[in-house]
C-alpha positions in Angstrom: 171.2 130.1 131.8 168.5 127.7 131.2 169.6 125.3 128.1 165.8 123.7 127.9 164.1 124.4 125.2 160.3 125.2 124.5 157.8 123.7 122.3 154.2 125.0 121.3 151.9 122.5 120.4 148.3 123.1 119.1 145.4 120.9 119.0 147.3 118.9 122.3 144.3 117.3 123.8 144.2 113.9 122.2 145.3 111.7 119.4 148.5 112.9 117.8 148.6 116.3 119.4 148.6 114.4 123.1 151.5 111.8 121.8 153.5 115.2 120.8 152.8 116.7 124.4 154.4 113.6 126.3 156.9 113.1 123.9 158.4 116.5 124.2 158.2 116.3 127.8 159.9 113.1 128.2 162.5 114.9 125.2 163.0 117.1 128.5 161.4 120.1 126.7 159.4 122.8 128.4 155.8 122.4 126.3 152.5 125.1 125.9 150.1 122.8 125.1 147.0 124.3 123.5 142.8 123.1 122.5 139.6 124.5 123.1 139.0 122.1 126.3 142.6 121.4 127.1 142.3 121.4 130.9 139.4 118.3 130.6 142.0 115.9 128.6 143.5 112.7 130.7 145.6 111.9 128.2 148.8 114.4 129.1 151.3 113.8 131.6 151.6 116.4 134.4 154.9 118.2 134.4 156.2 121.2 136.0 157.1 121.9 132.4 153.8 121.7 131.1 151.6 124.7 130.7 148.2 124.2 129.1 146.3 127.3 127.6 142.7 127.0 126.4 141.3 128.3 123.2 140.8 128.3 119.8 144.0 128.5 117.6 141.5 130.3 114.9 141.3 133.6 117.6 144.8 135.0 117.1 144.1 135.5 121.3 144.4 132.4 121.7 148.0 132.2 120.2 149.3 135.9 121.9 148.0 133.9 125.4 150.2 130.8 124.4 153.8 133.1 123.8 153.0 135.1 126.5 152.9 132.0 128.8 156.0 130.1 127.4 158.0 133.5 127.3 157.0 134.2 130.9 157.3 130.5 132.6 160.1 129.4 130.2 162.3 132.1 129.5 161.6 131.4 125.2 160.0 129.8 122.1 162.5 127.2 120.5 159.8 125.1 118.5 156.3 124.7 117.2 153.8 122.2 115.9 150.7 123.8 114.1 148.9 120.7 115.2 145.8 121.4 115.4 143.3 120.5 111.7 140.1 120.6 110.9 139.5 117.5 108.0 136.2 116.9 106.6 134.8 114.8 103.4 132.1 115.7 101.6 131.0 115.9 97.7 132.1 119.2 96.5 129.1 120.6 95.2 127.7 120.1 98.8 130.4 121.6 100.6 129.8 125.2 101.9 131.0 128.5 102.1 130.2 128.2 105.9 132.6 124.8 105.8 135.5 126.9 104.1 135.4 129.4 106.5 135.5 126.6 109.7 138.1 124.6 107.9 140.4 128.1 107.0 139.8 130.0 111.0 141.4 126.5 112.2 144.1 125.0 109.5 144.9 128.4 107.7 144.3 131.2 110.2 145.4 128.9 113.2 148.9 128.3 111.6 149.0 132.0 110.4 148.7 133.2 114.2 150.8 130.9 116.0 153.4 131.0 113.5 153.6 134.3 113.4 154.2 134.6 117.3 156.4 131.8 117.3 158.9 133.2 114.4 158.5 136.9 116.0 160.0 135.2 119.0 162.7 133.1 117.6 164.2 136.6 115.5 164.1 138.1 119.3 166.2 135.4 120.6 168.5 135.1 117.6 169.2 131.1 118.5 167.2 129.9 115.6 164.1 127.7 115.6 161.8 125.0 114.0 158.3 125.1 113.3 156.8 121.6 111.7 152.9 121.6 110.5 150.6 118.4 110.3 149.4 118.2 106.8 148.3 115.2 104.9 149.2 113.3 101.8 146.2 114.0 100.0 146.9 117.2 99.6 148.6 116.1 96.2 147.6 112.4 96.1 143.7 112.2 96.1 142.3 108.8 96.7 139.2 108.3 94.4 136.1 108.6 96.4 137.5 110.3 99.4 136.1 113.6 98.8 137.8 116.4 100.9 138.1 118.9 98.0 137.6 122.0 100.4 139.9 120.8 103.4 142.4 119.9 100.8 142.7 123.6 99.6 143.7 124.7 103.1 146.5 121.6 103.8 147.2 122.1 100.7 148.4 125.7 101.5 150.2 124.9 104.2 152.6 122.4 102.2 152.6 125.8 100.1 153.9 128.2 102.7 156.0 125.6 104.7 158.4 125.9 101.0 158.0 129.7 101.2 158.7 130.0 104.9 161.6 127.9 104.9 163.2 129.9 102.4 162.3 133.2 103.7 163.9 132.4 107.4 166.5 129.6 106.6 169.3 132.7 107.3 168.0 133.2 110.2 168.1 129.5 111.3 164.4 129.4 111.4 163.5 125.9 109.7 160.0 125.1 108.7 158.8 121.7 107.6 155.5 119.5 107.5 154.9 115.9 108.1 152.1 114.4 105.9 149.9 111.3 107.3 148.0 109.4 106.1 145.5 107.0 108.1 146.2 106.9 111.5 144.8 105.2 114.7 143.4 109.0 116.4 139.9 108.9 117.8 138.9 110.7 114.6 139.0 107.3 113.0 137.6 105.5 115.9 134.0 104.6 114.3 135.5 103.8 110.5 135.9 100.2 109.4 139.7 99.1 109.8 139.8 97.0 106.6 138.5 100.6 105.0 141.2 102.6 106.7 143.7 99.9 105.8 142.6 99.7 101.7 143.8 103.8 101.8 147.8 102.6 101.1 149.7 100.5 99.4 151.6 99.3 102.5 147.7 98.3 104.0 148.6 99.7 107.1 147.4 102.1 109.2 150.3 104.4 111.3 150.2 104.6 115.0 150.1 107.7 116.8 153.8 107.6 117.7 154.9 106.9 114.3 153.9 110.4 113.5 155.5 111.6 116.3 158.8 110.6 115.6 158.4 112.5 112.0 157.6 115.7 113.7 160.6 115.1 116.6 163.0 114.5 114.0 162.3 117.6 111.7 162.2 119.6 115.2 165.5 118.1 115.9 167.1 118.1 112.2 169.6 120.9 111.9 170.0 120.6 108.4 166.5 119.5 107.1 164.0 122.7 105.8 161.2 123.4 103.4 160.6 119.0 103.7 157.0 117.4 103.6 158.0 114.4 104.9 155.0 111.8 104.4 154.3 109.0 107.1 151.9 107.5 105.1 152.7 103.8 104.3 153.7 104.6 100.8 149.9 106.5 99.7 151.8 109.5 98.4 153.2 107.0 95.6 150.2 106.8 93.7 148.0 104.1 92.2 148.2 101.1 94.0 
């Protein structure tokens, strides 16, 4: 009987997604690591218990492709992290319905898909689970003059259905949580002044890539946590500062 367990992981080509991957592996999980261009990153370590699968998490293909790998190389699905987010800032009145619809296929329709095939799995096995999401503390902490009105509605929902999710499976063991950064060191950030990035929290620090890794492994690995937004975000979820 093979004990390892197996972790999903979208948006695993870089930045926190790629910190997730090598974690996990060095965890001694068995990982599916998903992206559009997975197979071009240099950022994951090679293991015989990593499988990468391209595509987007917004095609529900994409996610069907990623069960039906860990099922058939790894024997299950133990864990997931909806990863993979769209974030973009703009005045509201400028945003688009075309933006909505990118943001919701990736954060919204993404998470719908691979939770779905992850939970389905986890009922089949009858061992339990975890799924943790990657929102963001703005979701109900706006900073003045970051403007991200549109992506907030979709993190925003998955803080939402994280609550109802946890609830609905917690008898089956099934826990479902959410860690909420704030600023931290990704290549998304890679052009934006530091002193900038550092004025967005009280603590005037900006998180590393591992410090959000460690949320994520320890709701994975918390039997007793569910239904938590836990927010690694030097204190920005706290309010005016």
């Amino acid at each position: 009987m093979n004990n390892t367990k197996t972790i999903l992981i979208t948006g695993a080509s870089q930045g926190i997604g790629a910190g997730l991957v090598n974690a996990f592996l060095q965890r001694n999980y068995n990982v599916v690591a998903t992206s559009r261009r997975i197979s071009n990153t240099t950022e994951l370590d090679r293991s015989a218990r990593l499988e990468l699968v391209e595509g987007d998490v917004g095609d529900p293909a994409t996610a069907e492709r990623a069960a039906g790998v860990a099922i058939k190389q790894f024997g299950s699905i133990d864990a997931l992290v909806n990863n993979a987010g769209l974030f973009q800032t703009k005045p509201f009145l400028d945003f688009t319905i075309d933006d909505f619809r990118q943001l919701s296929s990736t954060n919204i329709e993404g998470f719908i898909h691979f939770t779905k095939s992850a939970i389905r799995q986890m009922l089949r096995q009858k061992t339990g689970g975890s799924v943790v999401s990657i929102t963001t503390s703005l979701t109900d902490h706006p900073i003045a003059g970051v403007n991200a009105s549109l992506a907030m509605i979709t993190k925003g929902g998955l803080d939402a259905i994280t609550r109802s999710l946890a609830m609905e499976f917690a008898k089956d063991n099934i826990r479902v949580n959410a860690v909420a950064p704030g600023i931290v060191d990704t290549p998304m950030h890679a052009e934006d002044p530091k002193d900038y990035l550092k004025s967005l929290s009280p603590m005037g620090a900006i998180s590393s890539i591992k410090e959000i890794v460690d949320g994520v492994v320890y709701l994975t690995e918390s039997a007793s946590v569910t239904g938590e937004v836990l927010h690694v975000d030097n204190g920005a979820h706290l309010g005016k500062w």
